[in-house]
VORO-636562 format. One record per residue (C-alpha): x, y, z; residue in one letter. Coordinates in steps of 0.5 Angstrom, whole numbers, plus 500, padded with zeros to 3 digits. Layout:
N
XYZA...
//
This chain:
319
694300617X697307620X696313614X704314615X704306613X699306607X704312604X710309605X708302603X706306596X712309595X715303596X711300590X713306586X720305587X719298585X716300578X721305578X728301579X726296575X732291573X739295572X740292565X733292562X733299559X738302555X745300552X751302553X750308549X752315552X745319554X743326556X741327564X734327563X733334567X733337574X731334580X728337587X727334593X721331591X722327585X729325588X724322594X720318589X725315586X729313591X730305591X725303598X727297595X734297598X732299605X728292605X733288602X740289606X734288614X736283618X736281623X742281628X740278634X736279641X738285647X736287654X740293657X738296663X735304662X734309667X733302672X728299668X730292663X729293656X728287651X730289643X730287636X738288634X737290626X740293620X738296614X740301608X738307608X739313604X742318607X746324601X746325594X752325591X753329585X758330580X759334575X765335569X764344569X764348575X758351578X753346575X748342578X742338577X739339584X734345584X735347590X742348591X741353585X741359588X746357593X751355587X749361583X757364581X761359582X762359573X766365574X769363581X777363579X779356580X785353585X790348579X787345573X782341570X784334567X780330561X776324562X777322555X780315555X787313553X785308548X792306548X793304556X785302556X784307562X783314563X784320568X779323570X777330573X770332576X768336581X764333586X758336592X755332598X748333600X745331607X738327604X734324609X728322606X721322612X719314611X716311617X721309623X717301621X714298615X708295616X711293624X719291620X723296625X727300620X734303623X734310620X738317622X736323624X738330620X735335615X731333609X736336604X743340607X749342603X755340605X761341601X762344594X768342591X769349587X770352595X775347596X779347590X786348594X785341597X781338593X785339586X792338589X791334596X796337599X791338605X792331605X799330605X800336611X794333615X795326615X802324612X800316612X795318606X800317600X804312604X799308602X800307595X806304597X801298598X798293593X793296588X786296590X784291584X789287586X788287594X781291595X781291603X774294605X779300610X784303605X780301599X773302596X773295594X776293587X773300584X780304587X783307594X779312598X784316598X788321597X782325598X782329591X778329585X782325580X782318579X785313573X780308572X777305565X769306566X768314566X760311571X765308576X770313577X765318577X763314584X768314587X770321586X763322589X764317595X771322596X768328597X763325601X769322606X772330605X766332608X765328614X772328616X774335614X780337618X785342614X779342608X774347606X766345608X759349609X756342614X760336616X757330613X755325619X755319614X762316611X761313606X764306607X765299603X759295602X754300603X751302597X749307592X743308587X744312580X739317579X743320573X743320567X739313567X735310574X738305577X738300583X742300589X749296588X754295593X760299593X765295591X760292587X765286583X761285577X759293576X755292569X749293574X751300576X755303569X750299563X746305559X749310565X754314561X752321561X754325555X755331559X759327564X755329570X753324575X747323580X748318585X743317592X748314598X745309602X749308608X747301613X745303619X744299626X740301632X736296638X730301639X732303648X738300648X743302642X741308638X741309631X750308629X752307622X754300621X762298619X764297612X763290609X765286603X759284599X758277597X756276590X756283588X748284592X
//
């Protein structure tokens, strides 16, 4: 075994005693973040787990390349690709290099106003506000486990991408939306996601993509805070009419998935996961804050496709 195999495979046992079960620990009592992360704890706390259990194998190809005929394994896996952070006050951040570049942003003056994300016991749900960054984050596992050929993209260890505080104008009224893309908010004219989750206008049953914007009604302050980050995301790859330091290559889709790293470690869930109690239990952070690792499905057949991110998918049985 290569030196690049032996480091990976004990990251992997790592993540494996890190993870855990998402409901061993913990109850449903609000808990503090535990603090800031860098690049490297984010590294040995990413789920590898994750990568291993969505491969598969999708079959056989040849191809001609360059005149010469190629035989390849056509194969799929998650893999992390971003960090998703949420936050509920302007300017603060978990991540410890992305300090300095946020430094100022308390005393930016803001576009529109906050909202609270207290729920309303009396319709049992709650209008939630937070702003939202996207970070490029793609960890440097080997391209194969143990001989497994792993499908993984190429960029930057740790890129930021969009801050929502630059884009306040966009993101706190989705007027750039509107004016860009005027089929958005014709769509919800269609049936509500609970009722009819379609994996393209909605992230499944946890609310619609879009507008693109950083307010969400929805009754568990964990799940709304995903998708106000998995929006930011969908901001950041496709940025027409809006405000980004680096457009994000990865959109995140339905049945992708999604790790919790703050306030409470978990394991990768599927985004739409139907049975959420995996992602939320124990995760409700009592300043609000949120920390997330995106993992997106990746196919590729080494010398014949390269490297593409794979479509969205309904998740069966919330795995």
């Amino acid at each position: 075994m290569s030196f690049a195999k032996a480091v990976s495979f004990c990251l992997c046992v790592l993540a494996g005693f890190s993870s855990g079960n998402p409901q061993d620990r913990g109850g449903n009592k609000p808990v503090d973040p535990t603090g800031m992360e860098s690049v490297g704890s984010l590294l040995l706390k990413t789920d590898i787990s994750c990568i291993l259990r969505t491969w598969r194998l999708k079959g056989i190809l040849g191809c001609l390349r360059d005149g010469v005929p190629r035989v390849c394994l056509w194969i799929e896996n998650a893999y992390p690709c971003g960090i998703v952070e949420v936050v509920r006050k302007a300017g603060r951040t978990q991540i410890l290099e992305a300090v300095p570049a946020l430094a100022g942003l308390e005393a930016l003056r803001l576009f529109g106003s906050t909202s609270s994300h207290t729920a309303d016991s009396g319709s049992g749900t709650a209008l939630q506000f937070a702003e939202s960054r996207i970070f490029t984050f793609i960890p440097p596992f080997v391209d194969d486990f143990i001989g497994i050929p792993i499908a993984k993209p190429r960029g930057p260890l740790f890129e930021i991408d969009y801050v929502s505080e630059l884009d306040g104008f966009g993101w706190r009224t989705g007027l750039s939306d509107l004016l860009t893309d005027p089929a958005t908010f014709l769509k919800s004219a269609l049936p509500s996601c609970a009722a009819l989750p379609d994996p393209i206008r909605c992230a499944g049953v946890w609310g619609p993509w879009s507008p693109r914007i950083g307010f969400a009604n929805h009754p568990s302050e964990v799940v709304g805070s995903a998708l106000l980050g998995l929006r930011a995301g969908r901001v950041a790859e496709r940025p027409i009419g809006r405000v980004v330091l680096s457009r994000y290559p990865f959109e995140p889709r339905t049945g992708h998935y999604l790790q919790v790293i703050q306030p409470r470690l978990r394991s990768c869930v599927p985004i739409n996961a139907p049975f959420i109690r995996p992602l939320e239990a124990g995760a409700l952070s009592l300043a609000g804050s949120y920390l997330f690792i995106h993992f997106g499905i990746f196919e590729e057949c080494k010398g014949c496709i390269p490297t593409r991110l794979a479509g969205p998918r309904i998740p069966v049985g919330g795995k």
